[in-house]
N, C-alpha and C positions, 0 to 999 in steps of 0.2 A: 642610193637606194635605201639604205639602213642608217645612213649618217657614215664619213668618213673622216679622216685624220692623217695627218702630212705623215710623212714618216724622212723622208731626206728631198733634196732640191739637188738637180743635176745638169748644168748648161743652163743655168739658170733660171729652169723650169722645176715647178714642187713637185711631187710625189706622193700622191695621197692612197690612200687604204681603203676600201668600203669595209663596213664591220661584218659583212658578210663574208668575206675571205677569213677571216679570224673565224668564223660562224664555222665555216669550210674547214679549215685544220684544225678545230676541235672534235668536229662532230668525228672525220677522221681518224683520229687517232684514239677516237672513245671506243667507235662504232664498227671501225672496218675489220671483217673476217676474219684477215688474214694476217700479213705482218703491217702492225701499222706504222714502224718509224720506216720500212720502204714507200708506203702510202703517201706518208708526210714527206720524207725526202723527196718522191717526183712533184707533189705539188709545190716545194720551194722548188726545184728546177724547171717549172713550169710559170711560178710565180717569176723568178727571171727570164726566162725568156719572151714574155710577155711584155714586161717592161722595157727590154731591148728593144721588142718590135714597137712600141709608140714611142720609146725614142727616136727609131729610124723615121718615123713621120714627122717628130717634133724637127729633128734637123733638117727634112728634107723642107717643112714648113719655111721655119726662118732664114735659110738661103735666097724663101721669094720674099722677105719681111713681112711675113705673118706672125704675128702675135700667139704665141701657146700659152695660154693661162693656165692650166695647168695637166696631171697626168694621174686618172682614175682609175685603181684596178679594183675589179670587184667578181664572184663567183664565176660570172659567163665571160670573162674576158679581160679589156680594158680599151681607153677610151683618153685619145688627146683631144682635149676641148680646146678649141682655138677661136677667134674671136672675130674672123672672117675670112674665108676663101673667094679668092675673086671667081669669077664665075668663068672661067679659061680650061678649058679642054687640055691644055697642055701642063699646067700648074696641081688644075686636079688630079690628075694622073700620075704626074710625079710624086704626089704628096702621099697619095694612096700606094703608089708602087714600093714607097718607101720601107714600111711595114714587113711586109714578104719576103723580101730583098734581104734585107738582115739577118732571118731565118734562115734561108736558105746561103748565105754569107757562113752563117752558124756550123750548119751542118756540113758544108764542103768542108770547113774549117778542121772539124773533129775527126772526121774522117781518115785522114795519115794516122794523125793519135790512134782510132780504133783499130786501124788495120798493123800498127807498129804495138798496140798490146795484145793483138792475138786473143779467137775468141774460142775458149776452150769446148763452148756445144750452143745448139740454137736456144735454150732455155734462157742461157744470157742476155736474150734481148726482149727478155717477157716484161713487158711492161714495168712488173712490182722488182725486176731484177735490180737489185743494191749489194749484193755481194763483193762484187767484181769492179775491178776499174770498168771491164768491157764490156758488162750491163752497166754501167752506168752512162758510158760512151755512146752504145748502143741507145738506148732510151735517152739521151740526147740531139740524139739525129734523128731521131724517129719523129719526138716532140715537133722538132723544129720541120722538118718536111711534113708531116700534119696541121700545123699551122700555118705554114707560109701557102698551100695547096688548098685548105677551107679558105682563106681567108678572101683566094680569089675568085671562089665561084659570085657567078654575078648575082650575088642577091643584096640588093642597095637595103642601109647604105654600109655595108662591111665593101673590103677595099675591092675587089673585086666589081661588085656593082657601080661606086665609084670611078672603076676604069670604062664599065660598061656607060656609065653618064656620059664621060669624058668623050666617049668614043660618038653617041649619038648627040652631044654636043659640038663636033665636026660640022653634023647636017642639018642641025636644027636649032631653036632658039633654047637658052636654059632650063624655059620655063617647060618645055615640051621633053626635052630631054630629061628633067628630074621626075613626069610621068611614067616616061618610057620605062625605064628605070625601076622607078617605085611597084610600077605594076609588076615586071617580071622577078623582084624581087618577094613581092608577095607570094607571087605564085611558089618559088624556094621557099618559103617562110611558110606554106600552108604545106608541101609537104614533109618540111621538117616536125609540125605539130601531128601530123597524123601518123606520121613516121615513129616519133617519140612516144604516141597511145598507142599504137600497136603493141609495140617494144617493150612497152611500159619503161622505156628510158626517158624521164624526165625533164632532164635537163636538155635533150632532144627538143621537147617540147617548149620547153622553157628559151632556148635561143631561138626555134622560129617565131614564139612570140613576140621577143626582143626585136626580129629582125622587121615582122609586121606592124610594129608601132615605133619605133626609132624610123624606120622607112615615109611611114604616116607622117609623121610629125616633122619630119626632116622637107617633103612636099610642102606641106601647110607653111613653113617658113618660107621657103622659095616663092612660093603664091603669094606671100604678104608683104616680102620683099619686090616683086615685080609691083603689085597695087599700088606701093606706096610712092615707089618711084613713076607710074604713070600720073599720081595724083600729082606729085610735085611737077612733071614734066605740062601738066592742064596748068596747073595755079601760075605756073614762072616761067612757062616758056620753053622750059629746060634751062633756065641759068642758073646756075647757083646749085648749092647744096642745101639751103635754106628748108626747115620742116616748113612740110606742107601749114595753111593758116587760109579760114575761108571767110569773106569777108562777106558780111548779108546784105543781100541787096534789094531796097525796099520796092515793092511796084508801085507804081504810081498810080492816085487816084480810079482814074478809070480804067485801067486793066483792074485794080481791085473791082470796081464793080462788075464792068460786063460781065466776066467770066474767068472761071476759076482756072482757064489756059495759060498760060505764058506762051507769047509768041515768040517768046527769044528761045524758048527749049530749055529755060532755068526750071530745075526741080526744087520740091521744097524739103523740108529735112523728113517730113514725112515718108518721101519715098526711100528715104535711105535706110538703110536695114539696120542700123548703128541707134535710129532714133529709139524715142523712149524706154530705152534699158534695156534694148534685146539684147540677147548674146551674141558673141562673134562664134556661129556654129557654122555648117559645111552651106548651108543656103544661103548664109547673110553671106559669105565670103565670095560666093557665087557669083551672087547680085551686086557685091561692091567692084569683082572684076571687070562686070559690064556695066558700070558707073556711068556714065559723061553727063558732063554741063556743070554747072556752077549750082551751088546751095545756096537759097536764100531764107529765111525766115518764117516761119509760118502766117501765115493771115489769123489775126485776131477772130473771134469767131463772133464778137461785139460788134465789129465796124461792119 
C-alpha cells in the first residue's frame, strides 16, 4: 500500500511490513487519549497474532505444495500472497480454515493461564488493560476470538468467504462459485462502509472497501484465468500447456472478393475487443468470454 520492508523470514517465508503499520504506532502513541504505551502494547500483541494467523495459512498452504511468496502486514490486517491455489473446494478450505484455527488454538491455549492468574475485577479486560498479567491475558483471548470469528464471516475473499467459495464450489464450476461468492461478499462490504459512516468509524469503512475491491479484483482474475485456458483449450485441442499463439489465416481470393463473410465462422481481429489499443475493461472481458473461432488478419482495405 505505502511500500514495505522484510523484517524477518520464518519457514522459509519473508515477513514484510507495510509502512503503514509504523504510520499506525506512531500516530498512536503521539495521538491516543489515553495511555498510550497500553495502546502500543495491544497493537504489537495484535501485530503478533496476525502474523501467527497467515502463518497458519502459509503452513497449511505448503502441506498442498503451494508456493508462499511472501507475508504482508499492513493497518487493516494481513495478507499471505501465494502464487497459485488450485481451484479445489477441499485445498481452499483448508487453506482458508487455517488462519482462524490458530486463533482460536491461541485463545484455548491462554486460557488455564488466565484462569490460574486470577482476575481481580472486570475492568481487567478492557481492552487498553496492561496492568495486570490478567488484562493482558484477558485482551489476548479477546483479540484472538475477535479475529478468528470476523474472519469467517462470509465476505469473499477474507477466509470465511473463501470457505463460502469452497462450499458452492462442491455444486458448481469455479468460475460461478468465485461470483456467488464475490457478490455476497459485497453485499458484507457495502454494509460495513455504511456501517463505518454512520459510526463515523473509519476504519469500519476502510475494510469494507478493502473487502469490495480485493473481492473485485480476486473475480477478474479467476475470469482471465478461465479465458485463457478456454483459449488454449480452441488453439491445442487441450494438449499441452503451451501459451496460447494464433496463427492468421489468409482468405483466399474469392472469399476476398465476394464478401466480407467468412463461411468458416473465422473473425477478424477486428471483432476482438483486445484490437486497436482498447483496454482490457469489464466489456472487453465480457466479449472475450464469449470469443469462438480462430483470428485471422484483417483485409487490406487496397485489395
Amino acid at each position: 500500500m505505502f511500500g514495505s520492508f522484510p523484517i524477518a523470514r520464518v519457514f522459509g517465508t519473508t515477513v514484510r511490513i507495510d509502512l503503514s503499520w509504523v504510520l499506525l504506532v506512531i500516530g498512536t502513541a503521539a495521538l491516543w487519549p489515553g495511555d498510550p504505551l497500553a495502546a502500543v502494547i495491544n497493537l504489537l500483541i495484535l501485530f503478533t497474532l496476525v502474523t501467527l494467523h497467515e502463518l497458519g495459512h502459509t503452513l497449511a498452504a505448503r502441506y498442498f505444495k503451494i508456493e508462499v511468496l511472501d507475508i504482508t502486514l499492513w493497518f487493516l490486517g494481513g495478507m499471505a500472497r501465494m502464487r497459485e491455489i488450485p481451484e479445489n473446494p477441499k485445498i481452499e478450505a483448508i487453506v482458508a480454515l487455517a488462519g482462524p484455527a490458530v486463533n482460536f488454538l491461541l485463545a484455548a491455549l491462554a486460557l488455564p493461564l488466565l484462569l490460574a492468574s486470577g482476575i481481580a475485577s472486570m475492568s481487567d479486560i478492557a481492552p487498553n488493560a496492561t496492568a495486570t498479567l490478567a488484562g493482558l491475558l484477558a485482551n489476548f483471548i479477546l483479540i484472538n476470538l475477535f479475529m478468528g470469528a470476523s474472519n469467517l464471516l462470509p465476505a469473499f475473499p477474507m477466509d470465511g468467504g473463501r470457505v463460502f467459495r469452497a462450499f458452492c464450489g462442491v455444486f458448481t464450476d469455479w468460475l460461478n462459485a468465485t461470483r456467488i461468492a464475490a457478490g455476497v461478499g459485497k453485499l458484507f462490504a457495502a454494509g460495513l462502509i455504511v456501517l463505518g459512516f454512520l459510526s463515523r468509524q473509519w476504519s469500519i469503512a476502510a475494510v469494507g472497501l478493502f473487502v469490495w475491491l480485493a473481492g473485485s479484483r480476486e473475480l477478474w482474475a479467476v475470469r482471465m484465468r478461465r479465458m485463457q485456458q478456454q483459449m488454449r483449450e480452441q488453439t491445442f485441442g487441450g494438449f499441452g500447456e503451451r501459451a496460447a499463439t494464433f496463427t492468421p489465416v489468409e482468405p483466399s481470393e474469392p472469399a476476398r472478393e465476394s464478401s466480407d463473410e467468412d463461411p468458416s465462422g473465422a473473425r477478424r481481429p477486428g471483432d476482438n475487443p483486445l484490437a486497436q489499443g482498447k483496454e482490457l475493461d469489464e466489456e472487453a472481458l465480457r466479449r472475450l468470454e464469449q470469443f469462438r473461432g480462430s483470428i485471422r488478419k484483417p483485409r487490406d482495405p487496397e485489395q
